[in-house]
Every structure is written in C-alpha cells, then in structure tokens.
C-alpha positions in Angstrom: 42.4 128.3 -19.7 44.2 127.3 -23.1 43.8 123.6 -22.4 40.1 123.8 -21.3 39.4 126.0 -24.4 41.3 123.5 -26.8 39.1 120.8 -25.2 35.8 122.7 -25.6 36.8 123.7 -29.0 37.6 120.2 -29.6 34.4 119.1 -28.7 32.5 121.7 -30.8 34.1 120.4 -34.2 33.2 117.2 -33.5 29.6 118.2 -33.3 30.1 120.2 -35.9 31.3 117.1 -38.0 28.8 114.8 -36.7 26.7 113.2 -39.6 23.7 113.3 -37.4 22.2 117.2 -37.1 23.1 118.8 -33.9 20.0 120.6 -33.4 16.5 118.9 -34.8 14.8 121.0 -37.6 12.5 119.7 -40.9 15.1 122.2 -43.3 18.5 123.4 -42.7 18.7 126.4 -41.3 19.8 129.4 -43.3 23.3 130.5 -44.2 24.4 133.1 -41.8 26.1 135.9 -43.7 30.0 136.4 -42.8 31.6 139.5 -42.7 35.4 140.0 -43.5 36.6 143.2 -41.7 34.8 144.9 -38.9 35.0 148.9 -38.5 34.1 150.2 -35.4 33.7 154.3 -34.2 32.3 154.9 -30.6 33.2 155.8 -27.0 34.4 153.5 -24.0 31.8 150.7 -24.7 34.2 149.9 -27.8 37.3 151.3 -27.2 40.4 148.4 -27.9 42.9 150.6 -26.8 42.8 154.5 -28.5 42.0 155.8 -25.1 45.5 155.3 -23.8 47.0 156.4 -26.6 45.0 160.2 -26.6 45.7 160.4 -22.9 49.3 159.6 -23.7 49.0 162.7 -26.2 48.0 165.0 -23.4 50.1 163.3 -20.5 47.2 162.2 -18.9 47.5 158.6 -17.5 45.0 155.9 -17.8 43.9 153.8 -15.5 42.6 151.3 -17.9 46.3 150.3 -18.2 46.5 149.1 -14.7 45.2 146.1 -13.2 43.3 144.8 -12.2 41.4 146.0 -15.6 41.5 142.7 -18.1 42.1 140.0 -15.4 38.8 138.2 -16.4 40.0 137.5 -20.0 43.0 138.6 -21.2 44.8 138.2 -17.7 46.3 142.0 -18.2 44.8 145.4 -19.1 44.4 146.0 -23.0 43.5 149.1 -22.8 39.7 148.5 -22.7 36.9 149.8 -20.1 36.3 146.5 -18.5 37.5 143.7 -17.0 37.4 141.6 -20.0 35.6 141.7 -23.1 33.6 144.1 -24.9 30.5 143.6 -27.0 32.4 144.1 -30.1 34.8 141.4 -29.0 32.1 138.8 -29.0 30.2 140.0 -32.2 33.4 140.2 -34.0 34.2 136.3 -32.8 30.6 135.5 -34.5 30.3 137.3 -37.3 33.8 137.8 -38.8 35.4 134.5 -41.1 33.8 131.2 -40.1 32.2 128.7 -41.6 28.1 129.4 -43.3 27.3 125.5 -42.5 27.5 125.4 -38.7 24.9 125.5 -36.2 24.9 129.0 -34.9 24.9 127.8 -31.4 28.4 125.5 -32.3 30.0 128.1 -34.8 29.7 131.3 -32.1 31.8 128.2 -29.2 34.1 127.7 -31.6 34.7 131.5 -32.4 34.4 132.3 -28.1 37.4 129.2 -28.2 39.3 130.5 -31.3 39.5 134.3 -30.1 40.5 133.3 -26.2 43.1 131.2 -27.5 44.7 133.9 -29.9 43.9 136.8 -27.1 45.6 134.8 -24.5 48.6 133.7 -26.2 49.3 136.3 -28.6 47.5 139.2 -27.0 46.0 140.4 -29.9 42.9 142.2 -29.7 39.8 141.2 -32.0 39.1 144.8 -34.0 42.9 146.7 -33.6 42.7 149.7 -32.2 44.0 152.0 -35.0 45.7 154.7 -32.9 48.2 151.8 -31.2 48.8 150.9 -34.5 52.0 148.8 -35.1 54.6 149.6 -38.4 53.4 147.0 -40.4 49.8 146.9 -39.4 47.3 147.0 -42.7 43.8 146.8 -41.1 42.4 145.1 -43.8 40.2 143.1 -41.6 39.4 146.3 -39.9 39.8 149.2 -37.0 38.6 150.4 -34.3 38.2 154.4 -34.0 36.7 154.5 -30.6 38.3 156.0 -27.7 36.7 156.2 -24.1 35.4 159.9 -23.4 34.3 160.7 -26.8 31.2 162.6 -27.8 29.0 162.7 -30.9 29.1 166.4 -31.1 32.9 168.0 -31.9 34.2 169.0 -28.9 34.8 172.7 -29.0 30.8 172.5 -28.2 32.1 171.8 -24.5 34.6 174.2 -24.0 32.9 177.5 -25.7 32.3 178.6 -21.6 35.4 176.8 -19.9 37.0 179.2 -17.6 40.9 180.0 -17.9 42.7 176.8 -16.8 39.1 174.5 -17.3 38.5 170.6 -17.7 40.9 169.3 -21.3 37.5 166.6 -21.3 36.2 165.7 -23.6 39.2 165.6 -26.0 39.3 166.0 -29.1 37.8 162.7 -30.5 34.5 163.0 -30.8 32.2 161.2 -34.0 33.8 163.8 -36.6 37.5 163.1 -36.0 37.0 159.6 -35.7 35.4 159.7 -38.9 38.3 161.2 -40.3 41.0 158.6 -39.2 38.5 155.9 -41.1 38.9 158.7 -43.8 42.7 159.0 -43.6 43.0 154.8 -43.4 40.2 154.4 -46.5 43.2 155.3 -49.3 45.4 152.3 -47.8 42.5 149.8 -47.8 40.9 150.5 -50.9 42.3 152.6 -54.3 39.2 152.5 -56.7 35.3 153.2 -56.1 34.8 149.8 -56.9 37.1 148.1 -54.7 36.3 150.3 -52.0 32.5 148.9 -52.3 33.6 145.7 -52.5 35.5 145.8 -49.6 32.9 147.9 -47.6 30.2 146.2 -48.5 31.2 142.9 -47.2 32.5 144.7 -43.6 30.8 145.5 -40.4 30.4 149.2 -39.8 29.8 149.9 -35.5 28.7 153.3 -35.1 28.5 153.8 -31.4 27.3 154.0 -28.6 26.9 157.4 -28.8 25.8 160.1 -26.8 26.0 159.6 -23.2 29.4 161.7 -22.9 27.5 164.6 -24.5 24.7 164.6 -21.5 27.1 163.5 -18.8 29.5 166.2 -19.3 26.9 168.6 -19.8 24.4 167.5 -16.7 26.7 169.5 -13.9 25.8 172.7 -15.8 22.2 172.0 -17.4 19.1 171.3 -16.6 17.3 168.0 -17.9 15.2 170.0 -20.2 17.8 171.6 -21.7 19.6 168.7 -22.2 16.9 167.7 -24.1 16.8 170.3 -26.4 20.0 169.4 -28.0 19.5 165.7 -28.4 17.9 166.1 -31.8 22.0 167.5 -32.5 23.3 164.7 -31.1 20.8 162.2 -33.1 22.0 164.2 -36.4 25.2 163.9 -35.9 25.4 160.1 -35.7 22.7 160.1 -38.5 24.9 161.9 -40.9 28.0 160.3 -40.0 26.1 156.5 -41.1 24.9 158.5 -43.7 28.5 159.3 -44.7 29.8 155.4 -44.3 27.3 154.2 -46.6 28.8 156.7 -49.1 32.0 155.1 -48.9 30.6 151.7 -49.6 29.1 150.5 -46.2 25.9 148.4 -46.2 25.1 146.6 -43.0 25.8 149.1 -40.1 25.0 148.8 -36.2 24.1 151.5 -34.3 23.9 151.0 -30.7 21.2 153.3 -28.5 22.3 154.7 -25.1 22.4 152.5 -21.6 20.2 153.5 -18.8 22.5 156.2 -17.5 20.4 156.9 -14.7 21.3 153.6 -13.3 25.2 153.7 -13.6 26.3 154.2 -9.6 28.5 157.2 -10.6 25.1 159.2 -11.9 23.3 158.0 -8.7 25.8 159.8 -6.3 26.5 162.3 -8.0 23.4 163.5 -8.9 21.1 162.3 -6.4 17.9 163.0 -6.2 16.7 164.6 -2.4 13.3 163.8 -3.6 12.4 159.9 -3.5 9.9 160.4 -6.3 12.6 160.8 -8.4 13.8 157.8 -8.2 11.9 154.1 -10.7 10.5 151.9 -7.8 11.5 149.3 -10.0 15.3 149.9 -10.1 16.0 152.1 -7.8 17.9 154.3 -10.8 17.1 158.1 -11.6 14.0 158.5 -13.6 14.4 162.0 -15.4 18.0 160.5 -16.7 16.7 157.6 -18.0 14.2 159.0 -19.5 16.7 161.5 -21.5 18.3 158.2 -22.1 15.2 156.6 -23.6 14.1 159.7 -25.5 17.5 160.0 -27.5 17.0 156.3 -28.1 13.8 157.1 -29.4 14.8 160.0 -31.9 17.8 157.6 -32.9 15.4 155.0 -34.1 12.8 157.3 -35.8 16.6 158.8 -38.2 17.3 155.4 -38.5 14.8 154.3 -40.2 14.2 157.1 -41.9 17.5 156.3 -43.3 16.9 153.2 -44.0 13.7 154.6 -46.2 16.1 156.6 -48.6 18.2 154.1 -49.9 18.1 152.5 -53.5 17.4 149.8 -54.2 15.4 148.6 -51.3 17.3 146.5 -49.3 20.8 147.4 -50.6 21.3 148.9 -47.1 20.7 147.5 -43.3 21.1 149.8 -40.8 20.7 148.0 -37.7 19.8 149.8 -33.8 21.5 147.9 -31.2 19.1 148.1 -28.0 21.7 149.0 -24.9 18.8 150.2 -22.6 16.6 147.1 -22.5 19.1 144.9 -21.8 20.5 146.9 -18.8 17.2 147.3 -17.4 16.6 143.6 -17.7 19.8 142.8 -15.8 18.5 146.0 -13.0 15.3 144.3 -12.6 15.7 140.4 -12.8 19.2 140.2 -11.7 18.8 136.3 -10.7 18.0 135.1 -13.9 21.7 136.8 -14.9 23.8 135.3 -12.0 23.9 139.0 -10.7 23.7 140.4 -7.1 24.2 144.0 -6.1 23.8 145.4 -9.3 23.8 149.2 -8.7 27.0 148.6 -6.7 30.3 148.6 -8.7 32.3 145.6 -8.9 35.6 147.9 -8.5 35.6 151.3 -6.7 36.3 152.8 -4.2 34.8 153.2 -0.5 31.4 155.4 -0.6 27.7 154.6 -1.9 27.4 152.1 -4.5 31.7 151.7 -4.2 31.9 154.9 -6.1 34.3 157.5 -5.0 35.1 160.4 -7.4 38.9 160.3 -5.3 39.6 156.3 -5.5 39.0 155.1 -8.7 39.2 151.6 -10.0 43.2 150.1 -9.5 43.9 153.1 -6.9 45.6 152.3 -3.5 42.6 151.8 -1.4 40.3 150.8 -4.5 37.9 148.1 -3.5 37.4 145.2 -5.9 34.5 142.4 -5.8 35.6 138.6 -5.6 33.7 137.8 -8.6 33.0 140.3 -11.5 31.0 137.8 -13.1 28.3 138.3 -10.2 28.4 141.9 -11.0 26.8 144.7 -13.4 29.0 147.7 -13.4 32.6 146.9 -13.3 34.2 150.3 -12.6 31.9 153.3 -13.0 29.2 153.6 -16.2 31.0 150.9 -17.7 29.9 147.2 -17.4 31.7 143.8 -16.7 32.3 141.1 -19.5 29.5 138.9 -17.8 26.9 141.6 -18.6 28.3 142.8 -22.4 28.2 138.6 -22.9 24.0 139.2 -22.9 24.3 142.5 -24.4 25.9 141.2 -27.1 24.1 138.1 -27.8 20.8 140.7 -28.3 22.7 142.2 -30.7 23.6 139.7 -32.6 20.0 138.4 -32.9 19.6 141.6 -34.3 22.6 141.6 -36.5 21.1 138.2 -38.2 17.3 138.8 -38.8 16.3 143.0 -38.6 13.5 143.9 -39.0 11.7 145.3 -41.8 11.5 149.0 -40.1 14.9 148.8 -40.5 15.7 150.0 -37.2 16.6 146.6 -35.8 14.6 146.4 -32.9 11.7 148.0 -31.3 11.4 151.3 -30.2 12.9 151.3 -26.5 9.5 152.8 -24.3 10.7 156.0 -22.3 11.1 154.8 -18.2 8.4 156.2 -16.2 32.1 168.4 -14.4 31.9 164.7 -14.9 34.6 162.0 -13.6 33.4 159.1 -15.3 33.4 159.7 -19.2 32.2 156.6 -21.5 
C-alpha cells in the first residue's frame, strides 16, 4: 500500500505543479481556509481510541481491540468502531495544514496519501485520542474526547432506576465530562485569553454525533413518545456545551445530526416491529425510530441557528450541522450508485437476521465477517464501514467549506414518513 500511495501522491504534486490549471475555470478558485489543530467530543462515530481506555478503567474488555477491526486501513485495531477510518479521519486529512493554492480535488489525494502513509508506518492516529495519551504528548494540534457509548445527557440520568447489581452503561463520559477533559487540557495549550483565542480560533471544534446512546439505552424501557419528550434535553445539552466552546475561543464548529437509527440491523432485531406498517417501504428500516431520529435533527438545527443568531459581530462565528441522516438514507435507498449490496445486513456479526446476534459480536469465535467491507454499510452493529464514512464525510466537508447563511450548515433533514450496541 505504501508504494502505491507514494506513487499516487507522486502523481498528485505533479499536477499540482503543472503550469497548465488542472481543472478549467475563468478565476482561480478561492483560498480554502486551513485549520491547525482539530478538537473533537462525541461517541463511537469519533472515537480514536478513549473507548478502550474507560473500559480498561472498569475491566471491561473491548472488542474494538481485536481484529479483525482496522484491517481495511490501518492493517490492526486502533481502537476505533470500524474497520478503518472515521469521518474525522478524512476531514482532518483535508482541512488540517496544507497548502491554500491547490485544487481541492488534488490537495484532499495528497492529504488521503500523506495520512495512509504516516497511519501505516507510524501508526499514528489523525486527532490523538487524549485518554491514551503518551508522557510527552502536547496536543497542540488537537484531541479527541470521544469515547464509544457516550451520551449527551450525564449519565446518572440512566441509572436513577437501575436495580441492585444493573447495567455500568453508559459510563461516565457523556458531553459534560468530556467537556471537562478539553477543560483540564485548555491550561497546557493556552495560558492567556488572547492566546487561547488565537489558538482556538484557528482550530476545528467536532461536537458530536450526539444523541443516539441517549434513545438507544432508553428505548427497552420507554415508549417512542416519551422518548420524545426529552429530546429538547438532549438538544440543550449539545447547544450549551458549543455555546461553552465558543467561550473559550472556538469559532468554526461542526455539529453532526443523528443517523437513521431505525435502519442500523441491531435496532431492526431488536425492536421489530410485528406490524409491517411500521416498517418505510422504501428502506425497509423502522419508521417511528427514524422519525425520533429526524425530529432531534430537526430541534438540533432550529438551536443551532439560533446560536448562530446571537453572536457578535455577525459572522465572527460558524457553527456548522453535519447531516448524518441524509447520507445514510441515500446509501439505504440507492445502494448501487455506492458500490453497496446488502445494506441492512452487517458486514461482521454474528449468525441471525441481518448477521446480528446480541451473543456473537464482531471478532467472537463464530463471528461472521463479509469478504469485502467496502461492498458493505454497517460494519459491526450501528456503526458503519470506512467505504460509507468516505461519502459521509465528503458531505461534510462541502459543508465545512461554503455554510450556509442560516448558519445551520445544511438544510433541515425532513422527518421519514437494555441496549448491546452503544455508539
């Protein structure tokens, strides 16, 4: 792989350096803004490799750390939810260093290139994960908070009714404690206001995706409507804690909406629906969870850009909404046009419906793995394969680059007419 990369990479530069323009256009195209650290907080969709770590705390093992998680990319596990990469490895590859004069299409091969070759030869993941955190490590060009099976609401909401001996899920490192590791780390990157703004200001700030451990964890023991009646919690809580970042100094900031739950094959076994009205024609994926999906989308935009609204001066601030639902239902429905096939079947499970088996996970004895995860969706449960966060992530980075004026980043997602697989 490292010689085909160096090759590619070789023949990127040289485009790159050709006098003649590699793309036709009457005015060069606009510098694209570079940022020099990347901060991410979130759940399994992020996570670099806290999750081991916490589980570690609580002598809980991971299968993450197994193979045959990472064998796409990194040829081992890392520690992340996948077999490869996340969509914060390929946004950070585009948007972090670089050069402002390249085509965009060149510039984001040449960062692909740059970050295999450094991942495979030094195994060194894009945004550190700051709980695996060597000695000597500094993080000034950035952490990543996220750990897989965290919730935007603190956990003690989740255990107020466990019985004597209940579920330890979630842990404890939901949205709040994350936000106070950044907190903790803030004193070592920055010592004045002003430096602290300057370093913020010209770093990435992911918040998310949060939310779907909150429902998930809750759905065994509440109904869908009352699942809905603490969404407007969950959408506060990630409000105020990108409220909170932009006090320290942040001023572009991603916020990713929720997937379409109702899709992931865990969800459809394990709560499926007797009736088949239940169920989108289109997709075959559970309608009323979905639609809890799209509706805390929905509130997310509408705080957003209310956020967006209060700051001063006008423009000081982008808070961009990272669509996560579109995209999936895009792959669900047009799988062809993706290079997908069985999309609602997991690429590594275990033997049952849709490969999911709540007793043979991913890596088990028994486990059953796809030939090609690149054909595939889901990889191992709610969690998707590196070939599907590849078109996740270029969506976000299109909205990374030009947002729009709401200030949300995208358009508003339109609703869709005891849990073993946290996020």
């Amino acid at each position: 792989m490292g010689k085909l990369c160096l090759l590619v990479c070789a023949v990127s530069l040289l485009l790159a350096s050709s006098p003649e323009p590699v793309l036709a256009a009457s005015s060069p195209p606009p510098a694209r803004r570079r940022y020099g650290s990347i901060f991410s907080l979130g759940d399994s969709y992020a996570d670099t490799g806290n999750g081991p770590v916490v589980f570690g705390w609580h002598s809980i093992a991971n299968p993450v750390m197994r193979p045959p998680y990472g064998s796409t990319f990194f040829g081992r596990p890392t520690g992340r939810n996948c077999d490869g990469r996340l969509p914060i490895d390929f946004l950070g590859a585009s948007l972090a260093g670089g050069s402002d004069h390249l085509p965009i299409v060149v510039d984001l091969l040449i960062a692909l290139c740059l970050l295999a070759l450094a991942a495979e030869s030094l195994g060194l993941p894009l945004v550190p994960p700051f709980l695996a955190r060597s000695g000597t490590a500094t993080f000034r060009r950035g952490a990543n908070f996220a750990v897989g099976g965290a919730t935007a609401l603190d956990a003690s909401f989740f255990h107020r009714w466990d019985p004597p001996g209940g579920s330890v899920f979630p842990l404890n490192t939901s949205l709040g404690v994350q936000m106070q590791w950044f907190e903790s780390l803030k004193p070592s990157l920055c010592a004045t206001t002003k430096q602290c703004k300057e370093l913020f200001g010209r770093s990435l700030f992911f918040v998310g995706a949060f939310g779907a451990n909150d429902y998930l964890l809750s759905l065994a023991a509440k109904s869908i409507d009352e699942l809905r009646s603490f969404v407007p919690d969950v959408v506060r809580t990630i409000s105020m804690a990108v409220e909170r970042l932009i006090r320290h100094g942040a001023t572009t900031l991603v916020v990713p909406g929720l997937i379409p739950v109702g899709c992931a094959p865990p969800v459809l076994v394990t709560f499926a629906d007797p009736d088949p009205a239940g169920y989108d024609p289109r997709t075959g994926c559970l309608k009323a969870i979905n639609d809890l999906a799209a509706h805390h989308n929905a509130l997310l935009q509408d705080a957003l850009r209310e956020l967006q609204a209060k700051q001063r001066p006008a423009g000081a601030v982008t808070v961009v909404y990272a669509d996560f639902f579109r995209p999936v239902i895009e792959m669900v429905t047009s799988p062809a046009k993706f290079g997908f096939e069985n999309v609602l079947t997991l690429c590594c499970g275990g033997p049952g419906r849709f490969n999911y088996n709540k007793q043979v996970f991913c890596g088990d004895p028994g486990a059953i793995r796809c030939r090609d995860p690149s054909a595939r969706l889901f990889w191992d449960g709610v969690h998707l394969t590196e070939a599907a966060y590849r078109h996740v992530a270029a969506g976000w980075l299109s909205s990374i680059e030009s947002p729009r004026s709401a200030g949300a980043g995208t358009n508003r997602t339109a609703p869709t007419a005891t849990v073993e697989f946290p996020c």
